[in-house]
C-alpha positions in Angstrom: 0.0 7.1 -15.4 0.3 10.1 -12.8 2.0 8.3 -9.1 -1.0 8.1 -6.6 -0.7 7.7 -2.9 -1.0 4.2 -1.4 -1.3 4.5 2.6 -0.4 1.4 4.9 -1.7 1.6 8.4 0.7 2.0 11.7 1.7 -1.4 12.9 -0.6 -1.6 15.9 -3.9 0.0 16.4 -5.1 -0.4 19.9 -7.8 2.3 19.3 -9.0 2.4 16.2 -11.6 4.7 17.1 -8.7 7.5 17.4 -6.6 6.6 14.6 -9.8 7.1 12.3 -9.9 11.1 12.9 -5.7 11.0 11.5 -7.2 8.8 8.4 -9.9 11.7 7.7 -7.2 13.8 8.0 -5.1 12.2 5.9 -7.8 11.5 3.3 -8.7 15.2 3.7 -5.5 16.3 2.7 -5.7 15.3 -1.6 -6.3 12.1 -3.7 -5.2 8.7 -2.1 -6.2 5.8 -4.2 -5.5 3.0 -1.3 -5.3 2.2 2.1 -3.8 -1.2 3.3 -4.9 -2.5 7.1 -1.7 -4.2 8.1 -1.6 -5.2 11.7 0.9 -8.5 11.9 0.7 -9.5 15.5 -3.0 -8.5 16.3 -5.9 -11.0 16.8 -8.6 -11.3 14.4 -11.1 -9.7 16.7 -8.4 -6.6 17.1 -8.5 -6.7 12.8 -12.4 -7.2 12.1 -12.1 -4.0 14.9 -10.3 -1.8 13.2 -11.3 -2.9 9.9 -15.5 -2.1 10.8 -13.8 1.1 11.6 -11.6 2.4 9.0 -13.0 0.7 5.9 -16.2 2.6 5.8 -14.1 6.0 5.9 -12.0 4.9 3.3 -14.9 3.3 0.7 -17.0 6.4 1.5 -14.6 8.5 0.0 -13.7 6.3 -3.1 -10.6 4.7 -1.7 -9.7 0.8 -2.2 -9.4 -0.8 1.5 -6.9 -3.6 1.1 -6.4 -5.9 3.8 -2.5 -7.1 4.5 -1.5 -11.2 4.2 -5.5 -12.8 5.4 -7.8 -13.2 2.1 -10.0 -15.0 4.1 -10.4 -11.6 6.3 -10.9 -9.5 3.1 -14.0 -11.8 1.9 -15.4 -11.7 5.8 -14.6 -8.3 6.1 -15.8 -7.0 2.6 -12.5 -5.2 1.7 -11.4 -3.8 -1.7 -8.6 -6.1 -1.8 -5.6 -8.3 -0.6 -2.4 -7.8 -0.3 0.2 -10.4 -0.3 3.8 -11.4 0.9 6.0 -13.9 -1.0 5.9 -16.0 2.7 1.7 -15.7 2.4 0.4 -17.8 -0.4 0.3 -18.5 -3.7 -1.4 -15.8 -5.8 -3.9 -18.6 -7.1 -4.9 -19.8 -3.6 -5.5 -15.9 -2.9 -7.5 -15.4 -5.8 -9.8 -18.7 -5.0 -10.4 -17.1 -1.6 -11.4 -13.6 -2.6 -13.2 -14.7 -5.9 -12.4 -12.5 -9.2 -13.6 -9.1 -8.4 -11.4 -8.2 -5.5 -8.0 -6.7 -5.9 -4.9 -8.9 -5.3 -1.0 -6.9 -5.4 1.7 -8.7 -4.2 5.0 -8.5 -2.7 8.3 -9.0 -5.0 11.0 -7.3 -3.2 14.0 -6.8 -5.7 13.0 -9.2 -7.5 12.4 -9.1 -11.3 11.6 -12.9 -12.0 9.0 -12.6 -8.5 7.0 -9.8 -10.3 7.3 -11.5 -13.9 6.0 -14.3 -12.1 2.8 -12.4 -10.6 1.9 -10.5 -13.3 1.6 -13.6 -15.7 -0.7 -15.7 -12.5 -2.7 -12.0 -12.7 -1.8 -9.8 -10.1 -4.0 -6.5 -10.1 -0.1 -4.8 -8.8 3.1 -5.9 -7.4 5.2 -4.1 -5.0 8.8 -3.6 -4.8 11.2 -2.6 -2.5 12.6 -1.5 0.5 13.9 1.9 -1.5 15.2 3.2 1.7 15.3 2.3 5.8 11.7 1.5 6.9 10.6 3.2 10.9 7.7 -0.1 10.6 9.8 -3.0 8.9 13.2 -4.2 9.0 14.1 -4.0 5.6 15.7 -7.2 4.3 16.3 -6.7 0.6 17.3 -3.3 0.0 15.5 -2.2 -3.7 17.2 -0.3 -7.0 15.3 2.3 -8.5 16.0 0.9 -11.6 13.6 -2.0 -11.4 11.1 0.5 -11.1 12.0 1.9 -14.8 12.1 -1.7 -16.1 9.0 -2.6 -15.3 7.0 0.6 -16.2 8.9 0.6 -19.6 8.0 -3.0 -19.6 4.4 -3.8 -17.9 0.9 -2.8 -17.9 0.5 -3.7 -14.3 1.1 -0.9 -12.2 3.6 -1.3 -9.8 4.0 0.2 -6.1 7.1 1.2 -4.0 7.7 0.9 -0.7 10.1 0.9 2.0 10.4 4.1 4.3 9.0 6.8 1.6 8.6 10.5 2.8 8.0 13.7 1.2 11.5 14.6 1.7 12.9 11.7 -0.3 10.4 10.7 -2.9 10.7 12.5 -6.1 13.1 10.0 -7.1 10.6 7.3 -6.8 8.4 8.9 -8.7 10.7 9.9 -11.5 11.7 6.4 -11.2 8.6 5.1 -12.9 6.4 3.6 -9.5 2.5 4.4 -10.2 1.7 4.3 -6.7 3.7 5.3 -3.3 3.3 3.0 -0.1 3.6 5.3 2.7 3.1 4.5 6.5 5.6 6.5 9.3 5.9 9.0 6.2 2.6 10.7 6.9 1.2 9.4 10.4 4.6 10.9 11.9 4.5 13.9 10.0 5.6 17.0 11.7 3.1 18.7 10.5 -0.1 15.9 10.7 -1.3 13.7 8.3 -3.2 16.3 6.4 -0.2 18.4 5.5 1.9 15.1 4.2 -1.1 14.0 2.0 -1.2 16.9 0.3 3.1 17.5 0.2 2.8 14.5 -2.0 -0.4 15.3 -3.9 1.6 18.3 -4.3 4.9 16.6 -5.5 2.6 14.6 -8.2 1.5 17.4 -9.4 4.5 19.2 -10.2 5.8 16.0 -11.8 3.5 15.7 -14.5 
């Protein structure tokens, strides 16, 4: 499976409304199979806000629209998907709440026996890491690239990485085995706009095939 590009949102968006002409961009810019909404400390009104916003951009264009931790916000809010922490809820209470048709990945960290674990409950992906320092989260448990070769020698399920990815850094990731890149400060901070580090990465794919 060719890596794909997996965007996470900045950690607050007061104006969504602004923020959506830097995810045309970014969409503009190559293939992104994902974007996750994850906004920890705003409000529900300040979600449903930015997700009326952004998720129409996204669907239009083919891209899953996954909301972070809230299933109940993904059914009300008719996203792709959910996208859950280890500190959330169990994978079966997510997947009562959003039903069987909408995506579910979830969190494992470093750990092997946390992604065994939600691959056999049915996880659609699981998502390890912090590979490197994070600008949006402190990074507790520092990841190995080696678990990403485990599992994709191992799993069907794909597998994402995450944890402070850029362009500069990511062709081990990739060569690592992770089907999908988790990207936030890594293209919205991008010297050269979101555009130019969508494509840098479609670009890096490419090459790696």
């Amino acid at each position: 499976m060719d890596t794909r590009l997996y965007l996470i949102s900045p950690e607050r968006l007061d104006h969504p409304d602004l923020f959506a002409a830097d995810l045309r961009a970014a969409l503009d810019g190559g293939d992104v199979a994902a974007f996750q909404l994850r906004l920890k400390d705003a409000d529900d009104g300040m979600i449903a806000r930015a997700a009326d916003t952004l998720r129409p951009i996204c669907q239009h264009r083919g891209v899953a629209f996954i909301m972070n931790d809230r299933p109940e916000l993904a059914v009300r809010l008719d996203c792709d998907g959910v996208h859950i922490g280890q500190e959330d809820m169990p994978y079966a209470e997510a997947r009562r709440i959003v039903g069987p048709n909408r995506q579910i990945g979830v969190t494992c960290k470093a750990s092997r026996h946390l992604a065994m674990e939600a691959a056999e409950a049915g996880a659609d992906y699981v998502a390890f890491g912090a590979f490197f320092p994070s600008s949006t989260k402190t990074v507790t448990t520092p990841a190995d690239l080696e678990i990403l070769t485990w599992w994709s020698e191992l799993m069907e399920i794909p597998c994402v990485a995450i944890g402070g990815i850029t362009v500069e850094n990511c062709r081990p990731v990739i060569a690592a085995g992770a089907d999908f890149l988790a990207v936030a400060g890594g293209v919205w901070n991008h010297r050269n706009g979101p555009e130019a580090a969508v494509r840098a990465f479609n670009e890096i794919f490419s090459a790696h095939r």
